[in-house]
C-alpha positions as CSV (number, residue, x, y, z in Angstrom):
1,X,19.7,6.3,-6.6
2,X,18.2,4.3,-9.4
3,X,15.6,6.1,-11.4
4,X,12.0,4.5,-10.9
5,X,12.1,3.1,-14.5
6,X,15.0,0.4,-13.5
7,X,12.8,-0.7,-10.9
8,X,12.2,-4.4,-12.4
9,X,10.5,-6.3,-9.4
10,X,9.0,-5.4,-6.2
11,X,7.2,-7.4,-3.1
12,X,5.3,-6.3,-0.2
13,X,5.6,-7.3,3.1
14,X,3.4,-7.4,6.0
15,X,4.9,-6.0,9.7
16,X,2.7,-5.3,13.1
17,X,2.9,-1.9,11.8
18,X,2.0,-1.6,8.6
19,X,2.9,-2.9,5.4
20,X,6.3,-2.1,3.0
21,X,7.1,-2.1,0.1
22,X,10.5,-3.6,-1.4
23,X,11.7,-2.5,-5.1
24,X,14.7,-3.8,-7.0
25,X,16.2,-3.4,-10.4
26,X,18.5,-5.8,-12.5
27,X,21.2,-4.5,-10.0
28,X,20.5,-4.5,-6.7
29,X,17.5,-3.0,-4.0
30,X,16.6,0.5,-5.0
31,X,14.2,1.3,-2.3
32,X,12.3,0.8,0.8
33,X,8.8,1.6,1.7
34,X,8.5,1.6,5.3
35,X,5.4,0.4,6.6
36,X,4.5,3.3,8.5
37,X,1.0,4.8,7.1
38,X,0.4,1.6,4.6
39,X,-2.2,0.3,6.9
40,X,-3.7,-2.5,4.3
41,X,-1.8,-4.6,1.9
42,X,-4.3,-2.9,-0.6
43,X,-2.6,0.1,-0.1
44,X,0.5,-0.8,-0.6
45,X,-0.2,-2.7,-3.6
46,X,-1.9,0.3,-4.7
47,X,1.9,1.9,-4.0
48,X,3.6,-0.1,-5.4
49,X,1.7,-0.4,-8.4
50,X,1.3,3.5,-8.9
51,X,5.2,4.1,-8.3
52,X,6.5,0.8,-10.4
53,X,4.0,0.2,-13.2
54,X,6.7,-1.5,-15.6
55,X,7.8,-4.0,-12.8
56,X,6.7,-7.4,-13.3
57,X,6.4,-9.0,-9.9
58,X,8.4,-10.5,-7.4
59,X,12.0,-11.6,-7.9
60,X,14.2,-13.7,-5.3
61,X,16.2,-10.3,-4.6
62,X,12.9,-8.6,-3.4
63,X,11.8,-11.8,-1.9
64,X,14.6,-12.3,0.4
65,X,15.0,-8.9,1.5
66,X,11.2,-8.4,2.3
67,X,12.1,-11.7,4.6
68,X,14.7,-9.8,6.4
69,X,12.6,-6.6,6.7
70,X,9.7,-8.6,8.4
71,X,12.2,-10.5,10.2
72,X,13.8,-6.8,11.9
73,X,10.2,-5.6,12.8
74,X,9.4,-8.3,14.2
75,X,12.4,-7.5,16.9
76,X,15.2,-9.6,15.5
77,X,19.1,-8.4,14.4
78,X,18.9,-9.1,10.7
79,X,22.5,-8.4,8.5
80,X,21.1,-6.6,5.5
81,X,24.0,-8.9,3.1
82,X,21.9,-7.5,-0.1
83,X,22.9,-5.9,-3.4
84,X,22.1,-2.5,-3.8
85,X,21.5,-0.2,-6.8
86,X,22.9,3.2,-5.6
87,X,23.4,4.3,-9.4
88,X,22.6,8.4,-9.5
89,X,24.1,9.0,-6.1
90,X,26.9,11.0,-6.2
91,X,30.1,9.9,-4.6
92,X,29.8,11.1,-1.2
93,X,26.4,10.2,-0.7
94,X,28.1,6.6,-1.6
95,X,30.3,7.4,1.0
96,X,27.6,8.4,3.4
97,X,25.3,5.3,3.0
98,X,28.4,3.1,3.2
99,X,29.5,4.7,6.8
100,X,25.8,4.4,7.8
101,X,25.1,1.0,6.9
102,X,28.1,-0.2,9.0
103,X,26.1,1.0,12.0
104,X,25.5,-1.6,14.4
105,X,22.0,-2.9,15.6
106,X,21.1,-0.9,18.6
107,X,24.2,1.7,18.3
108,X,24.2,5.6,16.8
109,X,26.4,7.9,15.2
110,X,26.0,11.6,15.4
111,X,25.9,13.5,12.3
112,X,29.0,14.8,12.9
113,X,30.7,11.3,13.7
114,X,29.6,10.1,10.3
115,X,30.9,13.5,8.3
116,X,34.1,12.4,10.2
117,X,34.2,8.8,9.5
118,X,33.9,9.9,5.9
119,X,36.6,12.2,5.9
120,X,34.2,15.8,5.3
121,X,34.5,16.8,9.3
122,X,32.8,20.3,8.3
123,X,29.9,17.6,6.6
124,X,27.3,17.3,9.3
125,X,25.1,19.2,7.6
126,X,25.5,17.8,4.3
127,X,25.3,14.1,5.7
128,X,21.7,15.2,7.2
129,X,21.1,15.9,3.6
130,X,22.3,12.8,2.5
131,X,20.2,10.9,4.9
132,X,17.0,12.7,3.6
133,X,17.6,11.2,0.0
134,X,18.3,7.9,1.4
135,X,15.7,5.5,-0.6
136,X,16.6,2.9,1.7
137,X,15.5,3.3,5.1
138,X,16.4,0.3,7.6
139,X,18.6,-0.9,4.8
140,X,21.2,1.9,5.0
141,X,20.1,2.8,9.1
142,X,19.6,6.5,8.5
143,X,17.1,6.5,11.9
144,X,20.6,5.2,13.8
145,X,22.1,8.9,13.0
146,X,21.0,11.4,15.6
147,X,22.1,15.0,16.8
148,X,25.4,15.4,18.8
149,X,23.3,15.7,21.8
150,X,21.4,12.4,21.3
151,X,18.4,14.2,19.9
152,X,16.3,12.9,17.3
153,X,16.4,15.4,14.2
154,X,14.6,14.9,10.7
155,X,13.4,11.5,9.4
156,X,11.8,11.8,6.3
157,X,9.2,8.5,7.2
158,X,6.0,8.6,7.6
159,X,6.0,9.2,11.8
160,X,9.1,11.3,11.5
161,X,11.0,11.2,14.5
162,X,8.4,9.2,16.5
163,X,8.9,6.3,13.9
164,X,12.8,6.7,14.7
165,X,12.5,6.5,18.0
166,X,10.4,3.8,17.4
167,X,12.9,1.8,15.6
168,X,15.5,2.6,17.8
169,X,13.7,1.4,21.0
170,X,13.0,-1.4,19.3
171,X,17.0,-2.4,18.6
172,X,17.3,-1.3,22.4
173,X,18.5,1.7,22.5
174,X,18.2,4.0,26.1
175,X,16.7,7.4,26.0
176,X,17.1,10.2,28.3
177,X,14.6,12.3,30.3
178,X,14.9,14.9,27.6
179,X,13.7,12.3,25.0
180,X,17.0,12.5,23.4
181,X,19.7,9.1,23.2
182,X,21.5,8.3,26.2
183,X,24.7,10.0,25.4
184,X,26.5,6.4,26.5
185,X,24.9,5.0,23.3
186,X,26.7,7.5,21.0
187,X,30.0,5.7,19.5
């Protein structure tokens, strides 16, 4: 995605579990600070400060956007309808984050269904990758992708795969015994 130097405006935002941090260039949304481990709005000011020294504020992109965010943690199905900056991602990850943010609110996809739906049916592995680089967490769903057998697998957050299972409880999704996804939630 966008190097951190296009990052023109940024705004934080204030959840029951922390705060985030939005960032945006002249473009579109170029990442997404969860608000997992930002305990004070110091701290994330301290973030956003330390990783986007050349932005100058808050625009209306990073406004709205860190609306919707607090709007989804607080429980509600937002429609992330924002423009995003995906300049320095290669094609397929393009591909990827366009299959994964058409993921509906309290649904997953497997790995493998995603490298499918983009057309790379050998891809599962490389779609995990994908979702590792993904500066745009919520955004583009990456916590609604999950192992073929409804297990949770690698999320890069702060949390890791607690905060995923977090998020998806929170949209409503059923777990197993096993702690893995109910397999009737997996498309």
């Amino acid at each position: 995605m966008s190097d951190r130097a296009a990052v023109t405006a940024w705004t934080i935002y204030e959840t029951s579990v922390g705060y985030g941090v939005l960032a945006a260039s002249g473009k579109g949304v170029v990442a997404h600070h969860l608000p997992y481990g930002t305990a004070s709005a110091g701290d994330a000011l301290e973030l956003a400060a330390t990783l986007y020294p050349q932005a100058s504020g808050e625009s209306a992109l990073t406004a709205q956007g860190a609306a919707l965010l607090q709007r989804y943690f607080a429980g509600e199905r937002v429609v992330f309808d924002l423009p995003l900056d995906l300049d320095g991602c290669t094609p397929f990850q393009k591909e990827v984050y366009r299959v994964v943010a058409s993921i509906p609110y309290g649904s997953v996809f497997s790995y493998q269904e995603v490298a499918d739906a983009c057309g790379s049916p050998r891809g599962a592995r490389a779609i995990g990758g994908a979702m590792a680089r993904n500066l745009l967490p919520i955004i583009i769903p990456c916590h609604r992708v999950v192992g073929a057998s409804g297990v949770m697998t690698g999320f890069t957050a702060p949390g890791g795969t607690d905060s995923k299972r977090g998020l998806l409880l929170m949209e409503g999704v059923n777990f197993d015994a096993e702690g893995g996804v109910a397999r009737a939630k997996i498309r």
